[in-house]
C-alpha positions as CSV (number, residue, x, y, z in Angstrom):
1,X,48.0,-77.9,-11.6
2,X,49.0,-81.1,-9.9
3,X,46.5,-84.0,-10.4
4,X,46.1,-85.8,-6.9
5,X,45.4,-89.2,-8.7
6,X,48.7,-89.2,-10.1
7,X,52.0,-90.6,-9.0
8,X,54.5,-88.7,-11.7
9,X,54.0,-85.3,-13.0
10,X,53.9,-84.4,-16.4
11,X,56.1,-81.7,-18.5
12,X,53.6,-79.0,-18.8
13,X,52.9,-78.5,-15.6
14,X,56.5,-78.4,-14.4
15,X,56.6,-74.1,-14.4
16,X,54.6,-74.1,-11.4
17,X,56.4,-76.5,-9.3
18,X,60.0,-75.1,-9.7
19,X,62.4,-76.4,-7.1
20,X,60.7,-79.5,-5.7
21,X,61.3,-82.9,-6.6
22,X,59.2,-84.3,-9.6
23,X,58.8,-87.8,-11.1
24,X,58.8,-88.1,-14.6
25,X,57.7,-90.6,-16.7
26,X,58.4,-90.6,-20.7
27,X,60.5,-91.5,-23.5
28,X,64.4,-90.3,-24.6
29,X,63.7,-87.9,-27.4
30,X,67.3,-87.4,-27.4
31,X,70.4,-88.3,-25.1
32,X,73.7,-86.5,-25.2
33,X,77.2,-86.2,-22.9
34,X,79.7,-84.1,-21.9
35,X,82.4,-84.9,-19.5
36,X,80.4,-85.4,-15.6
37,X,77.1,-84.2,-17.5
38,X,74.3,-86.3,-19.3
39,X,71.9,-84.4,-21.1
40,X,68.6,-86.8,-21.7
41,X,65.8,-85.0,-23.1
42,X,62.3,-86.1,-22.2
43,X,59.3,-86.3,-24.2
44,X,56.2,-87.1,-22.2
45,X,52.6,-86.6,-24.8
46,X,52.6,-83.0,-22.7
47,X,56.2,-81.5,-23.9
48,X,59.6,-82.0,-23.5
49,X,62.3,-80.7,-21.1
50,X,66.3,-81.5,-20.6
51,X,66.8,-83.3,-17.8
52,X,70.8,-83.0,-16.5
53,X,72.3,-85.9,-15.1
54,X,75.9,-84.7,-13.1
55,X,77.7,-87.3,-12.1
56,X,78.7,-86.0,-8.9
57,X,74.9,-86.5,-7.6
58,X,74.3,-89.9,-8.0
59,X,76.1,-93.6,-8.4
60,X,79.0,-94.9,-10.9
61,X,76.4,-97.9,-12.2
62,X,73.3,-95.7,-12.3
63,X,75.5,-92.8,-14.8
64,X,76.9,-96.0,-16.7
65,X,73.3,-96.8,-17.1
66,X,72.4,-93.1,-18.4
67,X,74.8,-93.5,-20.8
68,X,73.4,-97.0,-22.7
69,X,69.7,-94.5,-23.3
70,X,68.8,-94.9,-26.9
71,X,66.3,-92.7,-28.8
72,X,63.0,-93.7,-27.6
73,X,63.7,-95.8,-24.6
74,X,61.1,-95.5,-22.0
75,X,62.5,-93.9,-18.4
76,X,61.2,-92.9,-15.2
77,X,63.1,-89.4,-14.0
78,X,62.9,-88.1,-10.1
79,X,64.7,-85.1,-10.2
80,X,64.6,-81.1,-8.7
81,X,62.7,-78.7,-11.1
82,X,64.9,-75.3,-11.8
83,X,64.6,-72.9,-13.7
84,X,65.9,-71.9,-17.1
85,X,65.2,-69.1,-19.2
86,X,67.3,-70.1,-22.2
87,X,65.2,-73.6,-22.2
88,X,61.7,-74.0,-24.3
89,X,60.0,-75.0,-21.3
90,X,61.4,-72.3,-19.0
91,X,62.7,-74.9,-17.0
92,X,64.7,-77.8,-16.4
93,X,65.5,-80.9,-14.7
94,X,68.3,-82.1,-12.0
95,X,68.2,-85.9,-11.8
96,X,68.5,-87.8,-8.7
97,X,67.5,-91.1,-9.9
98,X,66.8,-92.6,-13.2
99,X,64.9,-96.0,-13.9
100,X,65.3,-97.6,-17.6
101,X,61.4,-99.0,-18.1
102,X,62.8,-100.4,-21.5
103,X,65.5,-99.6,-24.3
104,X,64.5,-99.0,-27.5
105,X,66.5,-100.8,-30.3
106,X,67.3,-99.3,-33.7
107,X,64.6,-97.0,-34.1
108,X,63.7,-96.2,-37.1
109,X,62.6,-92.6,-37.6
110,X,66.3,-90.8,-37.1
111,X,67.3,-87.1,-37.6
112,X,68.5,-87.4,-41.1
113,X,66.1,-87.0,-43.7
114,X,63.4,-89.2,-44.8
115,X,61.8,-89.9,-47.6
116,X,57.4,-89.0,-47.4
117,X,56.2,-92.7,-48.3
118,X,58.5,-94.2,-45.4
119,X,57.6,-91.6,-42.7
120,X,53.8,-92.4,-44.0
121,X,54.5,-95.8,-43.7
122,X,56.1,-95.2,-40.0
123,X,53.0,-92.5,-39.3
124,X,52.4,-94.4,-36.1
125,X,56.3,-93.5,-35.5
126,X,56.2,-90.3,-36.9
127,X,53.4,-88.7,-34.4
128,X,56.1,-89.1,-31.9
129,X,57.9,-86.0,-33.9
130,X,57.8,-83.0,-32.4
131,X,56.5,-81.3,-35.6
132,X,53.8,-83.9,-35.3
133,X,53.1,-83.6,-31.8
134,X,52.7,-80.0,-32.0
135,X,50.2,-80.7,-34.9
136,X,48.2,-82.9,-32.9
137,X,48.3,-80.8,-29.9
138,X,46.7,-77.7,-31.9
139,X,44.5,-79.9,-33.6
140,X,43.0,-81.1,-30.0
141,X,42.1,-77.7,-29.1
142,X,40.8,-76.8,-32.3
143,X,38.1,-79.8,-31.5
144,X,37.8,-78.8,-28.2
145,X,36.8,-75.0,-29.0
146,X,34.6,-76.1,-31.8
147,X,32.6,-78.4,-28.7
148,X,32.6,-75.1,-26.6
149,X,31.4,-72.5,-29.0
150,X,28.7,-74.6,-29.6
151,X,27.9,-76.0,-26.3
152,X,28.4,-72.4,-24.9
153,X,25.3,-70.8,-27.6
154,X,22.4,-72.9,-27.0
155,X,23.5,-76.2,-29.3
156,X,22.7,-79.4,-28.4
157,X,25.1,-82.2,-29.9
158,X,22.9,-84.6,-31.6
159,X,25.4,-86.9,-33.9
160,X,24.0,-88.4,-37.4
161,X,24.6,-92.4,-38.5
162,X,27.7,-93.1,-40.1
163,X,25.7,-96.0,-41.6
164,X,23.3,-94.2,-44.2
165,X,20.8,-95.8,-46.8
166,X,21.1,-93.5,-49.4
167,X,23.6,-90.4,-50.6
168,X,23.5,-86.8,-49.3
169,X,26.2,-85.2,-51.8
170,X,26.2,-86.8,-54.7
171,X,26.0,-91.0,-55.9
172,X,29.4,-90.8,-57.5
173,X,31.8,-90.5,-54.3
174,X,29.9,-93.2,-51.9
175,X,31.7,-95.8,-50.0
176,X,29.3,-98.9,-50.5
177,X,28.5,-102.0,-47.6
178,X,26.4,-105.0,-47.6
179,X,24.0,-104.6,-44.8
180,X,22.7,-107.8,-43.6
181,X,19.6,-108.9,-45.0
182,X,18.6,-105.3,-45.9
183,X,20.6,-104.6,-48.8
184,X,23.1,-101.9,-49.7
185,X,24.2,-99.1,-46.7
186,X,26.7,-96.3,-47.6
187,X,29.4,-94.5,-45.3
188,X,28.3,-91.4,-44.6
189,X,29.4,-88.1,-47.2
190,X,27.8,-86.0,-44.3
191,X,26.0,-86.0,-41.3
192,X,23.7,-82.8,-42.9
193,X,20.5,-84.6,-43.9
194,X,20.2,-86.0,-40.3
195,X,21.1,-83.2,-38.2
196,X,18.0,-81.3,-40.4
197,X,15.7,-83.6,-38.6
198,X,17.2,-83.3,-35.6
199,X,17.2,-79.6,-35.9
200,X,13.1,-79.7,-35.9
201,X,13.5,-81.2,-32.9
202,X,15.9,-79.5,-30.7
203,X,16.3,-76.4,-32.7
204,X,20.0,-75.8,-32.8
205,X,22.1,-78.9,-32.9
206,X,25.3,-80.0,-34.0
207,X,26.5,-83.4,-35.5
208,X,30.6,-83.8,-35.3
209,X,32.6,-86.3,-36.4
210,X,34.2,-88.6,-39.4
211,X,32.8,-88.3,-43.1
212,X,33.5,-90.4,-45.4
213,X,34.0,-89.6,-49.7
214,X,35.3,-92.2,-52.3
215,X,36.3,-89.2,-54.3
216,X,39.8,-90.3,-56.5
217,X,41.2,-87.3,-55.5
218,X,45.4,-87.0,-54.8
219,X,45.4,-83.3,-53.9
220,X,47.2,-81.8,-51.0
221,X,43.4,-80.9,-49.4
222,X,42.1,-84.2,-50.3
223,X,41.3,-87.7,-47.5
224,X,38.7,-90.3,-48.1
225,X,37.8,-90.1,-44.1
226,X,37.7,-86.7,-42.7
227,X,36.1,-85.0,-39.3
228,X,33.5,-82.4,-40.0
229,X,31.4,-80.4,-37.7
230,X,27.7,-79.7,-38.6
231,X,25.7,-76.5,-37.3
232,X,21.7,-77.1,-38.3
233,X,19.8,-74.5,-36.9
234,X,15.9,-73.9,-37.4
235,X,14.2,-70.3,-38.3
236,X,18.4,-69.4,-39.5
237,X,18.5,-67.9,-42.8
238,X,21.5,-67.1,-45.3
239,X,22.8,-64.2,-43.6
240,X,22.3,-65.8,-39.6
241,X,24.2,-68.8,-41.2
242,X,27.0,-66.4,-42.3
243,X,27.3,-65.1,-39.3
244,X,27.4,-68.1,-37.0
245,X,30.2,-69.0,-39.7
246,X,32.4,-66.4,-38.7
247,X,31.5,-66.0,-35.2
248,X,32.8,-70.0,-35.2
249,X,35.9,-69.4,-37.0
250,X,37.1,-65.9,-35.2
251,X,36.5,-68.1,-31.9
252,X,38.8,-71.3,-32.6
253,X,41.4,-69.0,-34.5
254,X,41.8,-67.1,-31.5
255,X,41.3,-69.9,-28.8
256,X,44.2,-71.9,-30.6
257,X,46.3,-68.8,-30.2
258,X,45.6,-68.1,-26.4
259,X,46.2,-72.0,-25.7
260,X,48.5,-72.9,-28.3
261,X,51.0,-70.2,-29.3
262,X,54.3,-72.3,-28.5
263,X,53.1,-75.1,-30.7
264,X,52.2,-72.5,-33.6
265,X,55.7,-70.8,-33.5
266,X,57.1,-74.3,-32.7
267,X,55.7,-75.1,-36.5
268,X,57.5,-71.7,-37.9
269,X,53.5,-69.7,-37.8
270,X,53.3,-66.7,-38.7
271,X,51.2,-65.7,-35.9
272,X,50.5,-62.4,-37.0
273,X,48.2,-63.6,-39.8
274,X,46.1,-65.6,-37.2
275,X,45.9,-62.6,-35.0
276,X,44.0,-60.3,-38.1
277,X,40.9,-63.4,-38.3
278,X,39.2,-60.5,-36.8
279,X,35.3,-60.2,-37.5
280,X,34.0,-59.0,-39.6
281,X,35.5,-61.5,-42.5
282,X,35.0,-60.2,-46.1
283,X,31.6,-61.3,-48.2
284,X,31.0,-61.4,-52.1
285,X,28.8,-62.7,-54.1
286,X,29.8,-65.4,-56.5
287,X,28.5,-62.9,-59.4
288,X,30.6,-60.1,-57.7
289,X,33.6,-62.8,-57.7
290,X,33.6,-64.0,-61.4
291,X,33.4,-60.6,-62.3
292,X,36.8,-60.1,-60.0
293,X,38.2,-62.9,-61.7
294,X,37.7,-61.4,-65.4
295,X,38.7,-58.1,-64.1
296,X,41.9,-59.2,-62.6
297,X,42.9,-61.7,-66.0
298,X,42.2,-64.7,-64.1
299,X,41.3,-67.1,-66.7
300,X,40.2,-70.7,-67.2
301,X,41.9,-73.4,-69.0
302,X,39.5,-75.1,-71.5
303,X,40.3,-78.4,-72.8
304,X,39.2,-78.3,-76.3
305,X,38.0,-81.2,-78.1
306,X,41.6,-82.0,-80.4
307,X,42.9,-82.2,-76.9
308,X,44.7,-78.5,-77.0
309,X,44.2,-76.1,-73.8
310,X,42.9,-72.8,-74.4
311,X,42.9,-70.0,-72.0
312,X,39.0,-68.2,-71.9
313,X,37.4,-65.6,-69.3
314,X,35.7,-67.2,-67.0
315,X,32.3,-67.7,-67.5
316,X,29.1,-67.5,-65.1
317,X,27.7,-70.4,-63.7
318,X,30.7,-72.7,-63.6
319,X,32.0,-73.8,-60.3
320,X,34.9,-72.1,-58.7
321,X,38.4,-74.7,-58.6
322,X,41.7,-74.1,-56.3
323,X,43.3,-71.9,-58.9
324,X,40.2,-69.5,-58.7
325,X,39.8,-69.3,-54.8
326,X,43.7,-68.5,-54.3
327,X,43.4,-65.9,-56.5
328,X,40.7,-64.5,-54.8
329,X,42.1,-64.5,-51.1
330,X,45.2,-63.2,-52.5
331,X,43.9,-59.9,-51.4
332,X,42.4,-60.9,-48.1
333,X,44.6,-61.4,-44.8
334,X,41.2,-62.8,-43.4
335,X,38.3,-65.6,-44.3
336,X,35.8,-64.4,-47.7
337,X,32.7,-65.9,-47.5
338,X,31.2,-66.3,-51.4
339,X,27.3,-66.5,-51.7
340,X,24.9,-67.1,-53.7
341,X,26.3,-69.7,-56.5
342,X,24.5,-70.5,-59.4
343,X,22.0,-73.5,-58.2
344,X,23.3,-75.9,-61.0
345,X,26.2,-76.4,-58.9
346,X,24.7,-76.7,-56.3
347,X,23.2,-79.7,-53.9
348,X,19.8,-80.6,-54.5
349,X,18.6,-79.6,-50.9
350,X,19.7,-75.6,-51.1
351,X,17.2,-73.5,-51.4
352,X,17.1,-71.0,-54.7
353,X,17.3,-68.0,-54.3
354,X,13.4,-66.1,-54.2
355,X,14.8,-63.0,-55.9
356,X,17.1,-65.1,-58.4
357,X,16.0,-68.5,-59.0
358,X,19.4,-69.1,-60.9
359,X,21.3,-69.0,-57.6
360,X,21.2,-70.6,-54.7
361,X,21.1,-69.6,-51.1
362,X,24.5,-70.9,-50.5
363,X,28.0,-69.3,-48.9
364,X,31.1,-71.1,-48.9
365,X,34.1,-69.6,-46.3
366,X,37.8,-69.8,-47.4
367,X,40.6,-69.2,-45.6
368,X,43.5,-67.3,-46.7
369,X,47.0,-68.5,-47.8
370,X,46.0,-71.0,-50.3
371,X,44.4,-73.0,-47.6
372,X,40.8,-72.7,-49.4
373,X,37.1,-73.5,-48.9
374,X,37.4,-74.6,-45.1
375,X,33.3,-74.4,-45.0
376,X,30.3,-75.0,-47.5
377,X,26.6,-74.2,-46.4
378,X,23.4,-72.6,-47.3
379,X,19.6,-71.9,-46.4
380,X,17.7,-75.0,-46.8
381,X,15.1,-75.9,-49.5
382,X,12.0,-76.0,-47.3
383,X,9.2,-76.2,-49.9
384,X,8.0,-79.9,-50.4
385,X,7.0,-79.6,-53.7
386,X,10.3,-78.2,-54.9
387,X,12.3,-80.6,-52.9
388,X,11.0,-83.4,-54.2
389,X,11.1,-81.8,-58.0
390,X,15.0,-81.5,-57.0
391,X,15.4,-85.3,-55.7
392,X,13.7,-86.8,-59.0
393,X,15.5,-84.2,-61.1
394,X,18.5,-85.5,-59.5
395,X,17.9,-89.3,-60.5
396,X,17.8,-90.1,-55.9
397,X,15.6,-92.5,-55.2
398,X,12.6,-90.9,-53.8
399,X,11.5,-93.9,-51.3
400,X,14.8,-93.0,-49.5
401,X,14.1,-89.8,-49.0
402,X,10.6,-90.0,-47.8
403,X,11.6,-89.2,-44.1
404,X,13.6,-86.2,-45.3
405,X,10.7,-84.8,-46.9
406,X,8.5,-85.5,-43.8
407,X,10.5,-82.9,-42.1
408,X,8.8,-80.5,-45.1
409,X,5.1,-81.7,-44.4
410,X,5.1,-81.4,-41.1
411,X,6.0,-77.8,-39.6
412,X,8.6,-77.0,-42.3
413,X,10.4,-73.9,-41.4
414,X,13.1,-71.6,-43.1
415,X,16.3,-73.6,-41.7
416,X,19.9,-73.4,-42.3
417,X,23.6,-75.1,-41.6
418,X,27.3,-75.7,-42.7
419,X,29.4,-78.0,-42.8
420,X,33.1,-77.2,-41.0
421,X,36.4,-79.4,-42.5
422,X,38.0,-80.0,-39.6
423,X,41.6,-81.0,-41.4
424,X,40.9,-78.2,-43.9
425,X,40.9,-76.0,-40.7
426,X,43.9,-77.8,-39.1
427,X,45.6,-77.7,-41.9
428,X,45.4,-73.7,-42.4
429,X,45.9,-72.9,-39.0
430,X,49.1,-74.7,-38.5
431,X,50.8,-73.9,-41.8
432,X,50.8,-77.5,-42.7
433,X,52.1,-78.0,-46.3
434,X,49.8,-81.2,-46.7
435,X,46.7,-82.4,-45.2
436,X,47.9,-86.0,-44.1
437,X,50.0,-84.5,-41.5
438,X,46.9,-82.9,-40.1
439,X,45.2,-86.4,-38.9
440,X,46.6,-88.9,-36.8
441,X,46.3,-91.9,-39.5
442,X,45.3,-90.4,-43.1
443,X,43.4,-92.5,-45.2
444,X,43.6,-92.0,-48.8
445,X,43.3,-93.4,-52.3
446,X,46.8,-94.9,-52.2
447,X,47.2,-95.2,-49.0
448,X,44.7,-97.3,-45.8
449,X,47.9,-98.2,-43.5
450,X,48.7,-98.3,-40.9
């Protein structure tokens, strides 16, 4: 589709307006030539095509000119749209007329290898890759679909304070501020506790957008500022909180296929694997997993006290690490959802389990092929007295928390949510090998530029 309020048009659109004359606008993602012929191709933020430039067509100075492109100057293109089945795009470009808007100089990012730290260091360079750029491009629809799936079943968007007074998961990871005259304010670990209250409110909401955890963390599924989506939903127990999960995830999966296929085998996807996140995903309990784990000689290395490692089944009521979740999904070609962890483990604010007390009413979702936990949620503890047992128990100061608990004296209901990684996501869907490609500007222990 042709936008009226523009004066160019863009790559992507080019397919439906083969053989009339275009303006393009964009930069020189690479220039070649060949006798008469310049090959230029373009990169405009919606694709790339080759635009051919024969001499024959257009002035001595103006091919001279074509010749002097460098990677990354900055062009305007008129030209005739053909078609080409052996190029990406289907199609490609016949110049008529080229303006030079500015020549780029030594750039810096060339095809030869680079080393991680100086493409990190370049990252505002490096988006311009086209690895990158089909990264980013997936990752845009992934937000978007997340926004319709919710928006389209009854959510409203109600978004939590990034500015928070007090910790929702946990004291140790908190990024701390002076806040005026009022004392100590945190960036927020998660936009949860909030989105409760607004839940009792508005029913089903959802909070999205950047998290924050001073965790000193260097893994490949690790950032200290992260996106994260947050489904709170009153009179939603476990199981509706399951299934909301995997409705959600079957719906971006397959939205990013439909809208984003090129990009995906552009990246070298297995598309296949994307095409099975079919509902229903598989479900165990965490008891049922552990006892997986033993069954299958997955074992647990034990630091003992002389410093030696020792290899020992695992045992109930430890948490499950990376080396535990791939070996689980190693037999799924779709998400597991694990439930009902042991409540030590746990958050303060989940619920225990009436049937069990020594579990919790918590599922976490994780994704196949060593991508892991892409979700964590649970029922919510709505019993006052046992909330606030939980908050002292926890050493949280219990004058912060007093509005949180207000939500459990007046017209406390059985409510549940989950929290979506949205890089986690990215980062599985795409194939990426590490999570700072997934993000436009990572920020991470060793790293806050640029």
């Amino acid at each position: 589709m042709t936008s009226s309020y523009k004066s160019y048009q863009t790559v992507e659109t080019l397919p439906s307006v083969i053989g009339q004359s275009v303006v393009l606008n964009g930069w020189v993602y690479d220039s070649t030539g060949k006798g008469k012929l310049q090959f230029i191709k373009l990169r405009d933020g919606s694709g790339t095509v080759q635009c051919v430039l024969f001499k024959g067509n257009v002035s001595e100075e103006l091919f001279a000119e074509a010749k002097t492109l460098t990677q990354e100057s900055a062009v305007r293109i008129t030209g005739t749209v053909r078609a080409e089945e052996r190029a990406p795009s289907g199609v490609e470009v016949d110049v008529t007329d080229l303006k030079i808007l500015s020549l780029s100089k030594d750039y810096p990012i060339t095809p030869k290898e680079h080393g991680i730290e100086f493409l990190m260091s370049n990252r505002h360079l490096w988006l311009r890759s086209s690895r990158q750029h089909a990264i980013m491009r997936v990752r845009a629809v992934i937000v978007k679909a997340i926004r319709d799936f919710f928006d389209g079943n009854g959510f409203v968007l109600a978004d939590s304070p990034i500015l928070t007074p007090a910790a929702c998961e946990g004291t140790s990871t908190l990024f701390e501020t002076e806040y005026f005259d009022l004392g100590k304010a945190y960036l927020s670990q998660s936009g949860q506790l909030y989105a409760e209250a607004s839940a009792m409110a508005l029913g089903k909401v959802y909070t999205f957008g950047p998290t924050f955890r001073a965790e000193k963390s260097k893994t490949r599924r690790h950032l200290t500022e992260f996106w994260m989506v947050e489904p709170e939903m009153a009179f939603f127990d476990l199981n509706d909180d399951m299934d909301l999960a995997e409705d959600m995830v079957e719906y971006i999966v397959q939205t990013v296929l439909k809208h984003r296929r090129k990009e995906l085998e552009s990246l070298g996807r297995d598309i296949s694997k994307l095409e099975a996140v079919r509902r229903p995903f598989h479900r165990m309990s965490y008891t049922e997993a552990v006892e997986w784990l033993n069954k299958n000689n997955v074992k647990l290395n034990r630091k003992q006290p002389d410093g030696t490692e020792i290899q020992i089944d695992f045992p109930w009521g430890e948490d499950f690490g990376s080396p535990q979740e791939e070996a689980i999904m190693q037999q799924f070609d779709k998400p597991c959802i694990i439930h009902r962890y042991p409540s030590e483990v746990k958050a303060f604010y989940m619920k225990r389990d009436p049937e069990n007390p020594k579990v919790a009413l918590a599922m976490d979702m994780l994704a196949p092929e060593g991508a892991g936990e892409i979700i964590g949620g649970s029922q919510r503890e709505d019993d006052y007295e046992a909330l606030k047992e939980r908050i002292l128990s926890h050493d949280l100061p219990l004058e912060s928390f007093e509005w949180f608990l207000d939500l459990r004296r007046y017209g406390s209901v059985p409510h549940s949510g989950f929290g979506l990684g949205l890089e986690r996501t990215v980062k599985w869907i795409t194939g990426a090998e590490h999570i700072r490609e997934v993000i436009p500007y990572p920020r991470m222990i060793t790293r806050i530029e640029p």
